[in-house]
C-alpha positions as CSV (number, residue, x, y, z in Angstrom):
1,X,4.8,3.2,24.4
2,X,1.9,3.8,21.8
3,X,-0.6,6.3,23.2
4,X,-4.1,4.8,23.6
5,X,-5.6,6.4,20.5
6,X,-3.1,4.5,18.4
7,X,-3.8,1.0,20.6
8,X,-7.8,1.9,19.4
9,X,-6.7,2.8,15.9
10,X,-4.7,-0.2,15.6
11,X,-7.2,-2.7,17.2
12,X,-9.9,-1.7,14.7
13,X,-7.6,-2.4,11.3
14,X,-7.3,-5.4,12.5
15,X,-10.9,-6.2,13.6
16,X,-11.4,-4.8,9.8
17,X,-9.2,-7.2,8.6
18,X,-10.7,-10.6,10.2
19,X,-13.9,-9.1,8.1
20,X,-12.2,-8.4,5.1
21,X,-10.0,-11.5,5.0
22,X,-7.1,-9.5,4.0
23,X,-4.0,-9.2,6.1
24,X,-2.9,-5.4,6.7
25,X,1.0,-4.3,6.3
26,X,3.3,-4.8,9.4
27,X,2.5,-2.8,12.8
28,X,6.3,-2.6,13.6
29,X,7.2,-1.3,10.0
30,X,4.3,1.5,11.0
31,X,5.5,1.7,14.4
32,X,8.6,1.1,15.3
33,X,8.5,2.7,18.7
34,X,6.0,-0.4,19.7
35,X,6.4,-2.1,22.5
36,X,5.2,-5.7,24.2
37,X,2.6,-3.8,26.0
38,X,1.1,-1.6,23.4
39,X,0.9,-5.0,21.3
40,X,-1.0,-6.6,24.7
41,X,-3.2,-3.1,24.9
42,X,-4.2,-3.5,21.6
43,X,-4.9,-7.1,21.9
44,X,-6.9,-6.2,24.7
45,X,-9.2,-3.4,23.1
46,X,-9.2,-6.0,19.9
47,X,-11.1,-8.5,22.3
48,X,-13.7,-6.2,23.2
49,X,-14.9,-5.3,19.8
50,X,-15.4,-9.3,19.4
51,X,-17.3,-9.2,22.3
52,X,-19.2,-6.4,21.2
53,X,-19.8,-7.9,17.7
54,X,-21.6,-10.8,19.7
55,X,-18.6,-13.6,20.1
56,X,-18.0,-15.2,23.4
57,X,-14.8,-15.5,25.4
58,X,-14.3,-19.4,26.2
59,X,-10.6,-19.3,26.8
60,X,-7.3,-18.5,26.2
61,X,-3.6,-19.5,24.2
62,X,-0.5,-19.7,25.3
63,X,2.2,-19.6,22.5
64,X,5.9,-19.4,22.1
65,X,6.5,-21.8,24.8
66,X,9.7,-23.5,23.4
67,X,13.1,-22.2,24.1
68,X,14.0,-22.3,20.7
69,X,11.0,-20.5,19.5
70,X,12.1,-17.4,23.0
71,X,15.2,-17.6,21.2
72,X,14.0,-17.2,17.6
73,X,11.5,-14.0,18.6
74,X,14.1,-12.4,21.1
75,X,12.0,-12.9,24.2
76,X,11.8,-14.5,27.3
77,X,8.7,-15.5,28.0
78,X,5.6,-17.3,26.7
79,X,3.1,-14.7,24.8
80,X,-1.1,-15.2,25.0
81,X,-4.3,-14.5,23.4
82,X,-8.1,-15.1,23.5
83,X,-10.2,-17.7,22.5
84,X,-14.0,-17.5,21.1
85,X,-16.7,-19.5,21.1
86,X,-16.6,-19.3,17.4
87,X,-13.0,-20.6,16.8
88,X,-13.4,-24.0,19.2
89,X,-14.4,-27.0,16.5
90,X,-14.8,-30.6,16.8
91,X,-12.3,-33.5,15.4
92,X,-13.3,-34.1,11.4
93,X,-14.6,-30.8,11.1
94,X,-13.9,-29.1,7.7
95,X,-12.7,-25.7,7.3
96,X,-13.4,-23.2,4.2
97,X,-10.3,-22.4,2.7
98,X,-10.6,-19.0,1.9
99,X,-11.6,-18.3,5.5
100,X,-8.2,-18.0,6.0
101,X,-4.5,-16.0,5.0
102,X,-2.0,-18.4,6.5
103,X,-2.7,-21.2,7.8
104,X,-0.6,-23.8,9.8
105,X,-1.2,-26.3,12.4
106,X,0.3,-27.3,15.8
107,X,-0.3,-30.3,18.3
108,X,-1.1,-28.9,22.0
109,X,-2.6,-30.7,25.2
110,X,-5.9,-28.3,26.3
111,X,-6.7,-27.8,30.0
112,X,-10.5,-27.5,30.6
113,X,-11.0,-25.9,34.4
114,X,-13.2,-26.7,36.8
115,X,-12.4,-24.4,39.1
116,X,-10.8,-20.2,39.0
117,X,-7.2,-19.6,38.4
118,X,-6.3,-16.3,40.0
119,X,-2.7,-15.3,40.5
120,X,0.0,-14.3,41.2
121,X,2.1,-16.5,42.8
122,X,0.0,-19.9,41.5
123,X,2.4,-22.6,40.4
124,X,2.0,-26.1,38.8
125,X,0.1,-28.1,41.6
126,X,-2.4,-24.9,41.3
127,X,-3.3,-25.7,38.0
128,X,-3.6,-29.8,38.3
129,X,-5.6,-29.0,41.1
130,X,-8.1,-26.4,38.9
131,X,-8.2,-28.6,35.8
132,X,-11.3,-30.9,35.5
133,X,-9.3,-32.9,32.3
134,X,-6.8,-32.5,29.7
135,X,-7.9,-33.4,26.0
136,X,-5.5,-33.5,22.4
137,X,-6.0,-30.2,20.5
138,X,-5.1,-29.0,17.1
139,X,-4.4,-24.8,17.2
140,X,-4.7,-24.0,13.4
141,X,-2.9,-20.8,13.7
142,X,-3.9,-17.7,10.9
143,X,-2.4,-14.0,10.2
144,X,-4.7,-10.6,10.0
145,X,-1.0,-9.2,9.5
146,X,1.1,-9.6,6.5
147,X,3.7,-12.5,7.7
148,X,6.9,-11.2,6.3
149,X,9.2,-9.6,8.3
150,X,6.5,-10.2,11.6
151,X,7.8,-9.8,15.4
152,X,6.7,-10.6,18.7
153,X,4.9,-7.2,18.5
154,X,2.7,-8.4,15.8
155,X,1.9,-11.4,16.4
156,X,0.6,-10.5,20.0
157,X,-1.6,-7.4,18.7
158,X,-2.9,-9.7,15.8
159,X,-4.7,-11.8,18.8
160,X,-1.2,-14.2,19.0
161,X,-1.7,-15.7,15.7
162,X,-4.7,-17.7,16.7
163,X,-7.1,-19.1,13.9
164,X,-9.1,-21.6,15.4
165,X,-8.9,-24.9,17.6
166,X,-9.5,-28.6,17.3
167,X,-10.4,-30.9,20.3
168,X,-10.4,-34.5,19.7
169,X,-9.4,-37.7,21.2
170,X,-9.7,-39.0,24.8
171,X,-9.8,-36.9,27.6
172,X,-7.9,-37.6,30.7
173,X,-7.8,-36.1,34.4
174,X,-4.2,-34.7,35.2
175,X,-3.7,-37.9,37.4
176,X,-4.2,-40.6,34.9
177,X,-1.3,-39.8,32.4
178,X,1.8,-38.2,32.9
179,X,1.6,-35.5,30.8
180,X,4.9,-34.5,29.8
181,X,5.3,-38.1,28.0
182,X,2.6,-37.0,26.1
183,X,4.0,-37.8,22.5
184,X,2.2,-36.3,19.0
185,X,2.8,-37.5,15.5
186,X,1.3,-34.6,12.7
187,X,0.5,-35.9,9.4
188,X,-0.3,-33.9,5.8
189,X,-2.3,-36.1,3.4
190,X,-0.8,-39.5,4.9
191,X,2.8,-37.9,5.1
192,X,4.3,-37.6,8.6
193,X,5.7,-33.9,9.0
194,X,5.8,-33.2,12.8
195,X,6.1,-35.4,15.9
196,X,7.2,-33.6,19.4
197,X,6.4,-34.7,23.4
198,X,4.7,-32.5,25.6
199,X,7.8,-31.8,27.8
200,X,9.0,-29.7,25.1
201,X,6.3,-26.7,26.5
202,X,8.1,-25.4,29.8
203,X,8.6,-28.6,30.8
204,X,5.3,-29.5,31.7
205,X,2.4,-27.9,29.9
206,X,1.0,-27.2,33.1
207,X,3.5,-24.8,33.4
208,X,2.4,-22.2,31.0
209,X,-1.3,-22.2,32.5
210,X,0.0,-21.1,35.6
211,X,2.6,-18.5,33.8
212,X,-0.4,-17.6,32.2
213,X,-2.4,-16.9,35.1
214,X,-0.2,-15.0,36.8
215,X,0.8,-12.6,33.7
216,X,-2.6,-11.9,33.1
217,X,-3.5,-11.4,36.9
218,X,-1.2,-8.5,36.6
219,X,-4.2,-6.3,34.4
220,X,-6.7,-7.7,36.7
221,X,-7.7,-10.5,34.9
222,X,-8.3,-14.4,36.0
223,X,-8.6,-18.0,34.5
224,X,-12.4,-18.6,35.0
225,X,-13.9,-21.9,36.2
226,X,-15.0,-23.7,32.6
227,X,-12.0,-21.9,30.7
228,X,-10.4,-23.8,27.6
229,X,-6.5,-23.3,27.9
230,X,-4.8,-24.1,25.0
231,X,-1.3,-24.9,27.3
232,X,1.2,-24.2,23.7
233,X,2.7,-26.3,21.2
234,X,5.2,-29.4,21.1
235,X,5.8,-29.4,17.5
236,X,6.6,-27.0,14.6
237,X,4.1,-25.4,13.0
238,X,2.6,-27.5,9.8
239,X,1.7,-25.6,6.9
240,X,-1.7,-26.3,5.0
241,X,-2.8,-25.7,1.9
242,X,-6.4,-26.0,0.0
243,X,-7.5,-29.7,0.0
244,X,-4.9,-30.9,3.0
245,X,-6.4,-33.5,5.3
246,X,-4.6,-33.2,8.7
247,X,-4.4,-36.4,10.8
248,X,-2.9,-36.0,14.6
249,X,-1.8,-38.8,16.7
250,X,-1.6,-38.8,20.4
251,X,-0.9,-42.3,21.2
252,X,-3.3,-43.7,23.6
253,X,-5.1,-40.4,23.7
254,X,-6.3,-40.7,19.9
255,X,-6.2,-39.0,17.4
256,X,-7.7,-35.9,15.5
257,X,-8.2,-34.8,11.8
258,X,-9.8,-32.3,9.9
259,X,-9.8,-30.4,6.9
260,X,-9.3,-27.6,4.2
261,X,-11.4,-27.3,1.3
């Protein structure tokens, strides 16, 4: 483990480097003694300089929810990060290019709560019975770290990857779709790139709001009442490029688009 000076030395590159726009050199190249938990502590200290600098916590990520993608990182478990009020956009909105390093896109399901979810020991029926609806959502997902060579470490210090969000299509309450049949079809510029089902996070995407809750429950931490979960991806990550127009489609959920200029 990284002692705290280094977690506060760490999380204030990388606040630099959201200013700047320009990705620092890898944490686990600088610090190869890191851990999952120095990457969380930093993460952690990270947030509350955004919420010093005047952004609003509205939510949170869930990420590497496949088995494949476990399997890829050498973990096993999900990982998680912060949203802000700043990063949550509406369907046809249009990004500034050079607002971001990397950036790619994934389809998720987001679960909007209407009620707390404090762990442990919550499980599935916990979270159906806590979520108010469940709407389509684009995570575009962005680097303040150089991506070459990146690990699990990195990517959960750097905030786990998150860029920004899209909400779009029809909302639904947990009862009136099942949601694992939830199918996504991810085009670039009129070319279909990605399609996935939303059985392919954990199962269920429920299941990784309720992993989530309980992980986080274990720093003292809850799922607040109004929270945007963003429950993890069901297809591959998309790469965009400048002047890409993105175009999701969830069936009888609708669809989403935005773009990069």
């Amino acid at each position: 483990m990284l002692n705290h000076e280094t977690h506060v030395k760490i999380a204030d590159e990388l606040h630099q480097a959201g200013i700047d726009r320009t990705p620092v050199p890898l944490l686990t190249a600088r610090y190869p003694e890191m851990e999952i938990e120095d990457s969380y502590a930093v993460q952690r200290i990270w947030a509350e300089r955004q919420v010093q600098a005047g952004r609003r916590k509205v939510g949170h990520k869930i990420g590497l929810t496949s088995k494949a993608m476990q399997d890829a990182t050498g973990i096993d478990e999900p990982d998680y990060g912060v949203i802000f009020d700043d990063q949550v956009f509406e369907s046809g909105h249009v990004y500034e290019w050079k607002r971001y390093t990397h950036p790619r896109i994934e389809m998720e399901l987001a679960f909007v709560l209407k009620d707390e979810l404090r762990g442990p020991g919550l499980n599935l029926i916990d979270v159906l019975r806590a979520t108010e609806y469940v709407v389509p959502a684009l995570e575009v997902l962005d680097s303040r770290i150089e991506m070459a060579g990146r690990t699990i470490t990195d990517t959960i210090s750097d905030n786990a990857a998150l860029g920004s969000m899209v909400l779009g299509g029809r909302p639904v309450t947990v009862d009136e779709v099942d949601l694992r049949w939830v199918a996504g079809v991810l085009s670039r510029n009129q070319e279909i790139i990605e399609t996935g089902v939303a059985a392919g996070v954990l199962n269920h995407p429920a299941n990784g709001v309720h992993w989530l809750a309980n992980r986080i429950a274990e720093h003292g931490d809850t799922l607040e009442a109004g929270e945007i979960v963003l429950a993890g991806s069901f297809t591959r990550p998309m790469w965009v490029y400048e002047g890409d127009t993105v175009y999701a489609d969830y069936g009888p959920l609708g669809t989403i688009t935005c773009r990069f200029a």
